[in-house]
N, C-alpha and C positions, 0 to 999 in steps of 0.2 A: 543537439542531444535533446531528445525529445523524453525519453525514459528510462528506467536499469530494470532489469527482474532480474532477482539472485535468488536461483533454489537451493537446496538442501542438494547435498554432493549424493545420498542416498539412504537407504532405510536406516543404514547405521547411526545417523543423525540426528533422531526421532527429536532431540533437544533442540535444536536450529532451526530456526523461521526465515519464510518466505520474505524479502524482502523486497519491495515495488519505490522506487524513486520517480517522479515525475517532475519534468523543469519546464512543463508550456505555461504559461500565463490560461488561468481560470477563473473561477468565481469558486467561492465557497458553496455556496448553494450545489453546484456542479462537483463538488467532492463527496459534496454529502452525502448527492445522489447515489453516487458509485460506490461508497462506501456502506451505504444500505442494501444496495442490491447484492454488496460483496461478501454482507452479512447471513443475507435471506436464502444465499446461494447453498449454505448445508455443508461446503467445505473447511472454513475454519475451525482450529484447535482453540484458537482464543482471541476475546474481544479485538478488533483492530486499530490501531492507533496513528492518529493523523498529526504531523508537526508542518507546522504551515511557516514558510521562508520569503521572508517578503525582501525586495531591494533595501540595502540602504541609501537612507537619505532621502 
């Protein structure tokens, strides 16, 4: 599993966010990246928010 993208079922939703899960091993620098570009892109409703999951132990 590489990824999830969960969209909104449809207009009726207008409240419900995109939600994007990623599980490959990356660099922070490398999120950052894509979350600037995902910024600059013109499509989001609202700031994007990144939770970062590391192994335990």
């Amino acid at each position: 599993l590489e990824s999830i993208v969960q969209h909104a079922a449809g207009p009726e939703t207008a409240l419900q966010k995109t939600v994007i899960l990623v599980t490959h091993e990356t660099t922070e620098a490398a999120v950052r990246k894509a979350v600037e570009g995902i910024t600059k892109d013109g499509h989001l409703t609202d700031k994007p928010q990144v939770i970062r999951i590391e192994r335990a132990g």
